[in-house]
N, C-alpha and C positions, 0 to 999 in steps of 0.2 A: 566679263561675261555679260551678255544683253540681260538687262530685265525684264519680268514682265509687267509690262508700264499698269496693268490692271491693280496691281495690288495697290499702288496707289491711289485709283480713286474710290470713292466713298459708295462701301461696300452696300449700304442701305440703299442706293441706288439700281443697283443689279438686275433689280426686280419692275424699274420703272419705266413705264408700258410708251409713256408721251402721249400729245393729245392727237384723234385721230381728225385730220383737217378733213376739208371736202376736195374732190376729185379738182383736179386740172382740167379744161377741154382739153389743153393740151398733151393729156395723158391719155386721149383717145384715140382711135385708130383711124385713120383720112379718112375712110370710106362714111365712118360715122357723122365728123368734123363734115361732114360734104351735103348731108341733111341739115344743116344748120343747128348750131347747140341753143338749146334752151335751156339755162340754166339755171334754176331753179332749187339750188340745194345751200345756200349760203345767207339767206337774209337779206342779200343786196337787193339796195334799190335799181331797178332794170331801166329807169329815165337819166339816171345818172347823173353829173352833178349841173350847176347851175350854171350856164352860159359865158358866164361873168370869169368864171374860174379858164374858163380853155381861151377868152379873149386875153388875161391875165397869163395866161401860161406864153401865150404868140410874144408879149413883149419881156418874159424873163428874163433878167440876166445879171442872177447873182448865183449860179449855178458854185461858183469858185469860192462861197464868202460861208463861213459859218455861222447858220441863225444865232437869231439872238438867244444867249442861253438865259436870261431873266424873264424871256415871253413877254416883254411889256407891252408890244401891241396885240398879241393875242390875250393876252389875261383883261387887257381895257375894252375889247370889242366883246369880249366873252362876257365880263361884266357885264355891258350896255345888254346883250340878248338874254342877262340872266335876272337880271337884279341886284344878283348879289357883290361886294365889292370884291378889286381886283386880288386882293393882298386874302382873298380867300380862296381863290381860283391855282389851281396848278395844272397844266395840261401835260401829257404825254404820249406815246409813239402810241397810239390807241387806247382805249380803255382796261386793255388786259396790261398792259406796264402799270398801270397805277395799280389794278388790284395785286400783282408782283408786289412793287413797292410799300404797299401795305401792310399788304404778309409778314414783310420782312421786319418793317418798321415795329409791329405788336404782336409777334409769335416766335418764340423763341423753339429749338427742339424740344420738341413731348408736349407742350400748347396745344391748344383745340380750338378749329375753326367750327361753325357751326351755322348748316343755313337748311333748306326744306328742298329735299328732291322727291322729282329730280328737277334739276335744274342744269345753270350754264356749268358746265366741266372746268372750266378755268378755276374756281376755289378752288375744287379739291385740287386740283393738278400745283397751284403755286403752293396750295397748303403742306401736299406732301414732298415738293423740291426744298420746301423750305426742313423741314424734317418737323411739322407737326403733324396731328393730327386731325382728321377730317371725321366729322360726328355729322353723320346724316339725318335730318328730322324727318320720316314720310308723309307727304302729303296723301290724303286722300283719293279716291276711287277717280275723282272729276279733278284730280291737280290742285285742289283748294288746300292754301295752307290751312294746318290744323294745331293748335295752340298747345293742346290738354298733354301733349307727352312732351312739354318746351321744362317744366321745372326739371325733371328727372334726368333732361340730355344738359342740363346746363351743369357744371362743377368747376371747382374754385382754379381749373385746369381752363374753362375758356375765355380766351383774348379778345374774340372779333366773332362778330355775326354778319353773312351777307343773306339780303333779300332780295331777288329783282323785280322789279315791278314795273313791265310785267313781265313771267317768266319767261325766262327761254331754257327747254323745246319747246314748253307745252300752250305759251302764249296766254296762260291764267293770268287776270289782274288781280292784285292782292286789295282789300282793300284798307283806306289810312287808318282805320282804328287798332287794325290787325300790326298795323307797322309801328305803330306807336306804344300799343303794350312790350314791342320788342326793346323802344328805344327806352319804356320806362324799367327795364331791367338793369340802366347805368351801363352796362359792357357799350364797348364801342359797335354801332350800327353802322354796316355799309347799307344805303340801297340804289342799287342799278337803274340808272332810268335810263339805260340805252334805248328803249323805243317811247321814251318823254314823249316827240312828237306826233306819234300816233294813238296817244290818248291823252296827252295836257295834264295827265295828271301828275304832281310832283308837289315835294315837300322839302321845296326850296325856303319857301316862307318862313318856314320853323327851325332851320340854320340858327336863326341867333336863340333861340329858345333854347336847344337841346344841344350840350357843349360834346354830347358823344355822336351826334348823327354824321354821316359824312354822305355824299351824295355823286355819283357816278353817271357819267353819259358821254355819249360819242357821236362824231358826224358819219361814221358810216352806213348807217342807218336810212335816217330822212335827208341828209346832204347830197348822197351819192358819193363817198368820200373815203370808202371800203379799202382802194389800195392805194393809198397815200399814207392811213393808220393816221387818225388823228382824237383822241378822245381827252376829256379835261376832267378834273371833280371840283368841288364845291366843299370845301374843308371849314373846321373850325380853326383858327387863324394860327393854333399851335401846334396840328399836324400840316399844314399846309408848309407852316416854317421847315418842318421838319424833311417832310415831303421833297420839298425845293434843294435841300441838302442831300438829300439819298438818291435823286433822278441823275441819269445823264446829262450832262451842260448841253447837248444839244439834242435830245431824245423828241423834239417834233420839228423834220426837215424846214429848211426855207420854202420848196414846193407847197409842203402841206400845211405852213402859215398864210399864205396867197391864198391857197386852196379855202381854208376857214373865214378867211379876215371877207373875201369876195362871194362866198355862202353866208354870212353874215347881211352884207348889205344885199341879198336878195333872197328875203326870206319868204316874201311874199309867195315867189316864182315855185322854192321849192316846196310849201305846207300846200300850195295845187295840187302840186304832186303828188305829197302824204295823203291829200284827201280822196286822188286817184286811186289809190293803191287801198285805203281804207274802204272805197266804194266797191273796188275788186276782189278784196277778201270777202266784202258778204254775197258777191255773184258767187266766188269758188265755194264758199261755202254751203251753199243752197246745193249747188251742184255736184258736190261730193256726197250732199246726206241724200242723194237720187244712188248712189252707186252702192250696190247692195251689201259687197264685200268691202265696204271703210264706214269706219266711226268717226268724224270730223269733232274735233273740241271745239270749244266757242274762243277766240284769240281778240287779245287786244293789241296784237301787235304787225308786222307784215310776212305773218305767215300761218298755217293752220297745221296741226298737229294730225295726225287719223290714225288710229286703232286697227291692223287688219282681220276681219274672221273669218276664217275656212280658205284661206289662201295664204302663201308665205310672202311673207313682206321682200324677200332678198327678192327671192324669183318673179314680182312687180316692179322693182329698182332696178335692177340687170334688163329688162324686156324693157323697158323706158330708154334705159341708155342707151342700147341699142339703135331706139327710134332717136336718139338727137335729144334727149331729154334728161336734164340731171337734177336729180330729188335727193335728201337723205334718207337716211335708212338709219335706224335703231334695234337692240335686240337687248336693252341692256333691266335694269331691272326696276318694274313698274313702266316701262315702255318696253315689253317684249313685242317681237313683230307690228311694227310702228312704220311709219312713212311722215316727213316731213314735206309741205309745199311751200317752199317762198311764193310771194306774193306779184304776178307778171303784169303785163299789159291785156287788156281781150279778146288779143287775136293768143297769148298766153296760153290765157286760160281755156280758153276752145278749144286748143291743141293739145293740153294736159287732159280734160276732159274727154277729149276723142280717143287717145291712146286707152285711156284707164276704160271707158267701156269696150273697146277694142279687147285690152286682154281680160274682163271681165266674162264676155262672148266664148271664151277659151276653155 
């Protein structure tokens, strides 16, 4: 008799929703695709990567060969851009495998993750595949993390703390005092510096000082380097051991070694860029607090969060799309009726601009 393959797996799962990605152009309809997509709903950098990387790419050809599973020349260039030594560095298929990895490594089922939302979805999402527990701290009315209900959500139940800094949706910088009372709590700190580049701010420095800090960041971001998935951490030297033994032997492609090691030697070319795009977030930003129906947050990162009032955030996201334009959308909670803008070029931002007073006029 057939079975039904269901009972086997793992019943706790049943109920598990998965993360909701951002749309495809390619899940749009020609006539749309035919306005030209602007897309706008992912955090990608819109310059893309550095030069070096597609001249790099013309003479590939180890397509057939398995990178190197120790990363030794990405962990030694990663070093050089970091400061920090290599035998601290472990990189993986983006930054979201290492915080997986993480999870796995200090949360056992019934443990408790514990970081300030809203924030990136990724914890809770690895937190709860792994079968712990995710303990939400709220931030504040302005997204600012808020310390004073930190003794009460901690208990002898949690393993790992993540902060990003700076957050993503909402783009708040935390600041280092604020992160540092986290790390003097002894529990192991993650903190995200996936958008490092667009604020310099980082607590790489204090690596050898604090033996529980670990530190997170990726090229997708300021590289242009979003679908290759390339992100590394900055470990104290006995999770990094650790780290290195629980990754995939080969979990960051030979492409997207080329791709870093040649982003590497042109850093110069692409922090133009970051500074492009930092100079563009406070054009958009000026220009949304003009638009009557959005609340814009203030972002240290390349993108701005907006509040919507007296209009439905879905039905601004849907009337965008339409027009060739792809933004996110939130309804979830402490971002109900929200809109997301990644960070474009100024002919971008004009065009985001022009639509939103367009259906404003409506």
């Amino acid at each position: 008799m057939m079975s039904d393959i269901k009972r086997f797996m793992r019943p706790e799962l049943n109920k598990f929703a998965g993360y909701a990605a951002c749309k495809s152009p390619e899940a749009l309809d020609e006539e749309t695709r035919r306005m030209g997509i602007l897309k706008l709903d992912a955090n990608e950098n819109v310059y893309g990567p550095s030069p070096r990387v597609k001249a790099a790419f013309a003479s590939f050809e180890d397509y057939h060969i398995y990178p190197d599973s120790c990363q030794t020349e990405l962990r030694k260039a990663l070093a050089g851009y970091t400061g920090v030594a290599a035998e601290h560095i472990v990189a993986g298929s983006g930054s979201d495998q290492l915080i997986d990895l993480l999870v796995r490594l200090f949360v056992n089922p019934g443990d408790e993750v514990l970081s300030f939302t809203p924030t990136f979805a990724m914890y809770k999402f690895f937190t709860e595949l792994a079968g712990g527990k995710f303990v939400a701290v709220p931030r504040d009315e302005n997204y600012n993390v808020v310390l004073d209900g930190l003794p009460r959500a901690l208990t002898p139940k949690t393993k790992l703390i993540f902060i990003a800094m700076p957050n993503n949706p909402t783009g708040t910088q935390v600041p280092v005092e604020v992160v540092m009372k986290l790390i003097e709590t002894g529990l192991p700190v993650v903190v995200d510096e996936a958008y490092y580049e667009f604020t310099g701010q980082t607590l790489a420095d204090a690596l050898d000082l604090f033996p529980n800090l670990m530190i997170l960041r990726t090229f997708s971001k300021w590289a242009g380097l979003a679908g290759l998935r390339v992100g590394y951490g900055l470990f104290p030297h006995a999770v990094a051991e650790r780290l290195d033994a629980l990754k995939d032997p080969y979990c960051v492609n030979s492409a997207a070694v080329v791709a870093a090691r040649e982003s590497l030697k042109d850093v110069d070319y692409l922090m133009h860029k970051v500074n492009l795009i930092v100079g563009e977030r406070d054009r958009l930003f000026d220009a949304l607090t003009q638009i009557d129906y959005l609340k814009p947050y203030p972002s240290s990162a390349n993108f701005i969060l907006c509040k919507v009032t007296g209009k439905i955030a879905l039905d601004i996201q849907l009337k965008l799309e339409r027009r060739g334009i792809l933004v996110r959308y939130f309804n979830s909670p402490q971002m109900e009726n929200s809109l997301r803008f990644s960070i474009g070029r100024p002919q971008d931002t004009d065009r985001l601009i022009t639509e939103l007073q367009r259906i404003g006029e409506i």
